[in-house]
N, C-alpha and C positions, 0 to 999 in steps of 0.2 A: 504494500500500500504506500500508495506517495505521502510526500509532506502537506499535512493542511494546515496553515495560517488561521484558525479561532481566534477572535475579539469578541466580547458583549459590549453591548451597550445598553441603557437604560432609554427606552425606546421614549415616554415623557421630556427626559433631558435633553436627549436628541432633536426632540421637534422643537421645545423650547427654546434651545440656543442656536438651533437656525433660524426661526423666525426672530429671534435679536439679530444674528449678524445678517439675516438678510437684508434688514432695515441699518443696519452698521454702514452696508456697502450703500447704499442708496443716502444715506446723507453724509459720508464723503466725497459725492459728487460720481461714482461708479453706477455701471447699471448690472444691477443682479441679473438680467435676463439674455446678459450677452454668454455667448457660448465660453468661454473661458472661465468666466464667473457663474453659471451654474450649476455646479455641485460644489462650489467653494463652501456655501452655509455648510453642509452634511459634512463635509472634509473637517473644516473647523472644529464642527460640534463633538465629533469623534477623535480628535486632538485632543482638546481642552478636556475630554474627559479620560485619557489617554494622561495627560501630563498630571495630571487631579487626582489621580485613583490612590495614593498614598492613604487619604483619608475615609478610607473603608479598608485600612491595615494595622491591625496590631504589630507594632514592633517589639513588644516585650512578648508576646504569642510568641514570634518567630525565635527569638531568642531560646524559650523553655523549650520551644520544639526542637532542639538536640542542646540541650544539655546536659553534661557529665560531673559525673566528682574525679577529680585528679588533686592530688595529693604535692601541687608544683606551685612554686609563686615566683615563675621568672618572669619578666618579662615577654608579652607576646603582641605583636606587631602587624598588621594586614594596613600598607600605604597603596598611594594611588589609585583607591579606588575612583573611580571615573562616577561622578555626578553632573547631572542636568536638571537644573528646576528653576522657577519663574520669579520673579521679582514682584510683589504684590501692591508696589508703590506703581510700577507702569505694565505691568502684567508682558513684560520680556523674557527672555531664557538670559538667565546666567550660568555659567558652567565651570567645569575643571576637576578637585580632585580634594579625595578627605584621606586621612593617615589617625590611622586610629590604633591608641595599644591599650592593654591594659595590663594588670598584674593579677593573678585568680587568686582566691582566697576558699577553696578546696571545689569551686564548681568551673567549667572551661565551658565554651560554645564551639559549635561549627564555624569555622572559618568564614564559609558563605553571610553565615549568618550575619554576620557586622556589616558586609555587602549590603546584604538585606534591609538592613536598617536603614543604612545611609537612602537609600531610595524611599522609604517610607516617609521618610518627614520630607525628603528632597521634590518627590511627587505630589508639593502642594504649594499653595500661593506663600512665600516666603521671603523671611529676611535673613542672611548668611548669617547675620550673628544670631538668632534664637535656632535654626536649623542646626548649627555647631553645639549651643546647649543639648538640645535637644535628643542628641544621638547619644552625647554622655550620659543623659540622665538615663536614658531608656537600657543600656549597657550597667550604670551603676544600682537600677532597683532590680533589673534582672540574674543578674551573677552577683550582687553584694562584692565587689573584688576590693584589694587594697588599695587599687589605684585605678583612675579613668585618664587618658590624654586625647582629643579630638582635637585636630589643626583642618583646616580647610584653606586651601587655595584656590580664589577661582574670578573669571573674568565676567563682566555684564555689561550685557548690550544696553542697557539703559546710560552707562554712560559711554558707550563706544559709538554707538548710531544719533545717538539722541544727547542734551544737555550740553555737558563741557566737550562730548565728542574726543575722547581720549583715549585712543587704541591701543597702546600697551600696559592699560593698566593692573594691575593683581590684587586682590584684596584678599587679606588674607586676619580669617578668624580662629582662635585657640580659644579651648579651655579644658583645665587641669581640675582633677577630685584626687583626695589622698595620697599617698603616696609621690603620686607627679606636680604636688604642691611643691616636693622640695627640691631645693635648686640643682643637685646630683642627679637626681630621677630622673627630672625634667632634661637636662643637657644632653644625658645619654640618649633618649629617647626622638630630639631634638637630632644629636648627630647620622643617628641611623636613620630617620627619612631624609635624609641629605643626603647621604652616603648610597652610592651606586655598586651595590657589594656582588649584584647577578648582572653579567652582560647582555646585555637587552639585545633581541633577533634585530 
């Protein structure tokens, strides 16, 4: 059997936000009925809720859903995970990359699973700095560990296409729980997402 491509969608929402952005196009001066712009509403509408779905996700669910007891308190690390999510002040994509460690305190997760995360709060109308909170906290009531470290870097088109129009810019948000409070923890953990220790393909 071949590959098939599944999406839902919530068929209410659907008609709902295309009858907004049909009227969207039509008073910025566009005519929804030209052939290009015709299935634009339906395309959108299936975006927007595509980019949204975060907020019908438990990320602490995802979490419990493999977790172990291990008997270890080193450091553990999963960097550059690749994020995409929207800017809630001009509804733009902003994007780039979360590095996330923590320390266990006798329970570990799946690896995936801090992946997981990140896209859970990332898949919703957002600001980079509570999205940063946000991962720690859901990581720190889930595994209870010694230590949470969340850093994100990441670009937005809100200010690259639009405002000051500033194309190289990077913003970049931390935050540290327990352990990665103190300045040792912190450094260490600091140098090894900097550090290019696997040669990349």
């Amino acid at each position: 059997m071949g590959y098939r491509k599944i999406e839902e969608y919530d068929v209410n929402v659907t008609e709902g936000l295309m009858k907004s952005y049909k009227e969207a196009i039509k008073l910025i001066g566009e005519d929804p009925g030209r052939e290009g712009l015709l299935k634009t509403p339906e395309r959108l509408a299936k975006a927007m809720q595509y980019a949204t779905q975060g907020y019908k996700t438990d990320a602490r669910a995802i979490l419990d859903s493999a977790k172990f007891h291990e008997e270890i308190s080193e450091m553990i690390i999963v960097k550059d995970i690749e994020l995409y999510s929207m800017c809630e002040h001009h509804m733009l994509p902003f994007f780039g990359k979360a590095h996330i460690a923590y320390i266990p305190n006798g329970w570990i997760t799946g690896l995936s699973k801090l992946a997981r995360v990140v896209d859970v709060f990332a898949r919703r109308l957002q600001v980079q700095e509570r999205l940063t909170t946000q991962i720690l906290d859901a990581i720190k009531e889930s595994l209870n560990p010694l230590g949470v470290a969340v850093v994100i870097e990441a670009e937005h088109l809100c200010m690259m296409m639009r405002g000051v129009q500033k194309q190289n810019s990077v913003t970049t948000t931390s935050a540290f729980f327990g352990e990665f409070e103190k300045q040792t923890t912190r450094s260490e953990f600091i140098s090894l997402i900097q550090a290019d220790l696997i040669k990349r393909r």
